[in-house]
Every structure is written in structure tokens, then in C-alpha cells.
Residue, then its C-alpha position, 0 to 999 in steps of 0.5 A: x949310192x948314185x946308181x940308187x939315186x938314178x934308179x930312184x929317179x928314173x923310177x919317180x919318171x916312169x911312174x909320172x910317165x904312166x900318169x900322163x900318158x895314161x890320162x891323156x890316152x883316155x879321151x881317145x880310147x872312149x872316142x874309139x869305142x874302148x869305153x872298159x879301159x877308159x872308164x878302168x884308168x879313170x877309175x885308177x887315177x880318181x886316187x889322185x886327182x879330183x877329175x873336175x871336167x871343168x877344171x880338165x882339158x878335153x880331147x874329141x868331146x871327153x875330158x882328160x882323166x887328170x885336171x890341167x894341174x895334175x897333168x902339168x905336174x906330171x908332165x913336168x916331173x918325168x921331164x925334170x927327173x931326166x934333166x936331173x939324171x943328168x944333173x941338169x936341175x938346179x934352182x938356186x933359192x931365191x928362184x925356187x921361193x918366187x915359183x913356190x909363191x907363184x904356186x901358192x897364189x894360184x891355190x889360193x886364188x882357186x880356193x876363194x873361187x877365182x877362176x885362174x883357168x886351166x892354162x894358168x893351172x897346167x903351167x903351175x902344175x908344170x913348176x910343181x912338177x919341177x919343184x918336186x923334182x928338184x926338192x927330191x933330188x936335192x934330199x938325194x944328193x944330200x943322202x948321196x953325200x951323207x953316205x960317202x962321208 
């Protein structure tokens, strides 16, 4: 059952990676000229993320194709997958509350049109990316051990 969870988790981690590094390549492919495949991978992640330019990084005068939120959490979710692959991921309670009151303050604050700006967003995306993982790897370590018993 480990060797599922690992392939699970290195799979969650790959996913994420293609994400970010998909997003952020954009802004170069259309600043060299490559504006089929940048306007292709912005396309593909519109299905996840709702692009805003103005809630997005920029790079060489064109905005990344996932807003500084998005981008944090997966970032953050193809680090954190490989810290638990290695089960270096634990987040007693009381600390994983705090960042989920941290992250829901954030949305809040968005959602009443309080500019939090994107630096405050990519570093809450970057603690959802670990509360994801962290929630995953507990639900698989759960499994793990339901399944040896």
C-alpha cells in the first residue's frame, strides 16, 4: 500500500509541476514570438483558474496564465508532495487551524473587494498548496493503515 501512496503522491506532484511551469513558460513563449502555444496552455489552464491579469504576476510585459493564488498553491503542492514522500509533512492541529483561518481570511477579504494584493495571494496559495497536501497525505496514510490492519 505505500508503493500506491508514493505513486499517488508523486503523481499529485507532477500534475502541479506541469502547472506552474506551464503557467509561468507562457509569458516567455509569447515575448519570443511563440504566441500558438502560449494562447494553447492558457487556454488549457482557463479550466482552472479564472486568469485575472490584474490578480496575476507579469514577466516581459505578459501576465502569467494562473493569478499569484493558483500559482502559490501549486507551487507549493508539488514541494510539499515530495517532503511527504519522505513524510517530512506534519502539521499538528491547532497549527493547520490557524493557516486554514489565515486562508479563509484572505478569500474573505477578496470577496468584499479588499485588495490583499498578489504577494499576500501567492503566499496564501503557497499554505493551501501545503494544507492540500497535507490533507491527502493524511486521508493516505489513514488508507495505508486501514489496509494493513
Amino acid at each position: 500500500m505505500k508503493y500506491i501512496k508514493n505513486t499517488l503522491i508523486i503523481l499529485f506532484a507532477l500534475y502541479s509541476g506541469f502547472f506552474w511551469l506551464g503557467a509561468l513558460s507562457t509569458p516567455f513563449l509569447s515575448h519570443y514570438g511563440n504566441y500558438e502555444l502560449s494562447a494553447k496552455l492558457n487556454y488549457l489552464f482557463s479550466c482552472s483558474c479564472h486568469q485575472n491579469p490584474e490578480r496575476s504576476f507579469w514577466f516581459l510585459g505578459y501576465p502569467v496564465s494562473l493569478c499569484a493564488r493558483c500559482l502559490g498553491v501549486y507551487i507549493s503542492v508539488t514541494f510539499s508532495c515530495f517532503l511527504a514522500l519522505f513524510n517530512k509533512i506534519k502539521i499538528n492541529f491547532k497549527i493547520f487551524i490557524l493557516l486554514t483561518l489565515v486562508c479563509f481570511t484572505d478569500i474573505i477579504l477578496n470577496l468584499l473587494h479588499i485588495n490583499t494584493g498578489n504577494i499576500t495571494r501567492f503566499s496564501v496559495g503557497i499554505i493551501m498548496g501545503l494544507l492540500i497536501t497535507t490533507i491527502l497525505n493524511f486521508i493516505l496514510n489513514i488508507r495505508r493503515k486501514n489496509y494493513e490492519n
